[in-house]
Backbone as a chain_set.jsonl record, in Angstrom:
{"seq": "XXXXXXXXXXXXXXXXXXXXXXXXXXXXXXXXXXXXXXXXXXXXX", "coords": {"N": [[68.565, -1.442, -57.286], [69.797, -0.665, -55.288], [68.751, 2.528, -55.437], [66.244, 2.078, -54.499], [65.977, 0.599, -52.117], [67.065, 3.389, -50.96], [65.184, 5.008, -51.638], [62.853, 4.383, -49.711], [64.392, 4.485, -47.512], [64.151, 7.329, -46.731], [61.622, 7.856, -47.387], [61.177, 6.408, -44.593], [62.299, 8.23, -42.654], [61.042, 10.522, -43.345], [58.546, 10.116, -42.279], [59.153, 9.463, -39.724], [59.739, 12.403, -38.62], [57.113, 13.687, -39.402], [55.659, 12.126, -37.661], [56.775, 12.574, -35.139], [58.32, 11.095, -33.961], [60.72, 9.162, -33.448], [63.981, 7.841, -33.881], [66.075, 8.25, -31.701], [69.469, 8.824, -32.778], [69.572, 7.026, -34.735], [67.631, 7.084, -36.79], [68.376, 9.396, -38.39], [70.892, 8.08, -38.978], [70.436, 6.237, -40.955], [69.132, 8.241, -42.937], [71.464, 9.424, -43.603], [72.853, 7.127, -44.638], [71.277, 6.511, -46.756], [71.19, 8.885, -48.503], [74.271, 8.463, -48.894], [74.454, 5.521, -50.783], [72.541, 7.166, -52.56], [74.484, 8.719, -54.064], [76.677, 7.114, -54.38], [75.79, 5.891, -57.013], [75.038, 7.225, -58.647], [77.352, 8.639, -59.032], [78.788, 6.151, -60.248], [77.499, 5.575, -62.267]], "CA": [[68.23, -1.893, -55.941], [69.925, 0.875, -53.788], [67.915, 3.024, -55.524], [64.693, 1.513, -53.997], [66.383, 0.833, -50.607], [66.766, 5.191, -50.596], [64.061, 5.751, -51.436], [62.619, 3.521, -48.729], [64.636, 4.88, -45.95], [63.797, 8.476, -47.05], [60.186, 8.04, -46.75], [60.329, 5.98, -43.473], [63.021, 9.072, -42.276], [59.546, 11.661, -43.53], [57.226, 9.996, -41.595], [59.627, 9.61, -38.756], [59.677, 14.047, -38.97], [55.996, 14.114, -39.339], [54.749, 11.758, -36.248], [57.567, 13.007, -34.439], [58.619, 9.531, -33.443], [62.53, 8.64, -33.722], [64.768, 6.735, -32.346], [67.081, 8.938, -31.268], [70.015, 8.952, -34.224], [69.411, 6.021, -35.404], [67.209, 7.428, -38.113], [69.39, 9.8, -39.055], [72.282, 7.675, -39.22], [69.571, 5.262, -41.851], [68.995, 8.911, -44.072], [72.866, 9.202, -44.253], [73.09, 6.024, -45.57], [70.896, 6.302, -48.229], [72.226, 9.697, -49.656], [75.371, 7.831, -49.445], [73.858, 5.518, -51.593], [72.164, 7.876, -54.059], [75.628, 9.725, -54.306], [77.057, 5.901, -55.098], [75.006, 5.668, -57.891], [75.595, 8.723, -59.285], [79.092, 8.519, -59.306], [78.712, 5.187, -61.17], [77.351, 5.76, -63.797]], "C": [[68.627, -0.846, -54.895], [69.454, 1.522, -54.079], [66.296, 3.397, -54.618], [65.287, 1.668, -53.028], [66.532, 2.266, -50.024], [66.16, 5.514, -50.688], [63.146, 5.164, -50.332], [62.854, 4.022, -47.679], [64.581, 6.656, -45.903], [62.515, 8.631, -46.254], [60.219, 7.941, -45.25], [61.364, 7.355, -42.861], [61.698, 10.241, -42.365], [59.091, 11.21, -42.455], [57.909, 10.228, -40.382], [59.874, 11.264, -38.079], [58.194, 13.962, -38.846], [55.599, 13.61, -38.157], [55.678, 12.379, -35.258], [58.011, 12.012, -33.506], [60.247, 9.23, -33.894], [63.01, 8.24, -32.81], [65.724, 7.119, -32.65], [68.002, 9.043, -33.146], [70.338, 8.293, -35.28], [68.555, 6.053, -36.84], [67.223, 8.367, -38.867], [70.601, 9.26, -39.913], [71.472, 7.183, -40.596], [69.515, 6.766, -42.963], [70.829, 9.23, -44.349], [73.297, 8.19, -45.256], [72.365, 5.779, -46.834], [71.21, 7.516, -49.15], [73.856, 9.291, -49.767], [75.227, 6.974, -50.835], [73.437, 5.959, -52.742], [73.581, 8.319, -54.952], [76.74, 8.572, -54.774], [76.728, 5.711, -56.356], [74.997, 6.465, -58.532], [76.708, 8.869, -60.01], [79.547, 7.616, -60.59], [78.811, 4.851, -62.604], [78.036, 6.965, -65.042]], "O": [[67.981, -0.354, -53.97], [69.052, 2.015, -53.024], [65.634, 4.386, -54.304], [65.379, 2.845, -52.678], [66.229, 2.481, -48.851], [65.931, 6.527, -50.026], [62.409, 6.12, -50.089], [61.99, 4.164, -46.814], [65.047, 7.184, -44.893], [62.262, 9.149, -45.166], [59.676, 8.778, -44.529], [60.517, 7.653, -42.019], [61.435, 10.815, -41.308], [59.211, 11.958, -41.484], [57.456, 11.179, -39.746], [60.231, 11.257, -36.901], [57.969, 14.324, -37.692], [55.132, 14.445, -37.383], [55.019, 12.789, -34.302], [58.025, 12.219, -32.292], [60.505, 9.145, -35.095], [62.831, 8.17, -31.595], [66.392, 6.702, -33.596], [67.479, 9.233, -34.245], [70.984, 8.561, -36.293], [68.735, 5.276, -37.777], [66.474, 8.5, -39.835], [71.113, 9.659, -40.959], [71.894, 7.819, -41.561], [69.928, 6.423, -44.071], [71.239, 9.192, -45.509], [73.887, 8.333, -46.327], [72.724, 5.04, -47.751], [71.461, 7.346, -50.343], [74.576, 9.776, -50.64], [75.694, 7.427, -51.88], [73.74, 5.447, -53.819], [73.704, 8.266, -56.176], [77.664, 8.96, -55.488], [77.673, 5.214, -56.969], [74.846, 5.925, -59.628], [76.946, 9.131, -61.189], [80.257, 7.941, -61.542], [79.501, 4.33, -63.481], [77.734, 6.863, -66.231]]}, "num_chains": 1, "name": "protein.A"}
């Protein structure tokens, strides 16, 4: 499941880079949290 949820906030973090649309560091802070995440999961196992 966090898996999916990173990869999730990855993409919408891409697109947010390609239209050039962000909200401010708020979708930064969202790709932090999912290489936190990945780097959870990692560890884990």
């Amino acid at each position: 499941m966090l898996e999916t949820i990173a990869v999730v906030l990855i993409v919408l973090w891409l697109l947010g880079l390609v239209s050039s649309y962000t909200l401010g560091g708020f979708i930064h802070i969202l790709l932090l949290i999912a290489i936190v995440a990945v780097l959870l999961r990692v560890v884990r196992r």
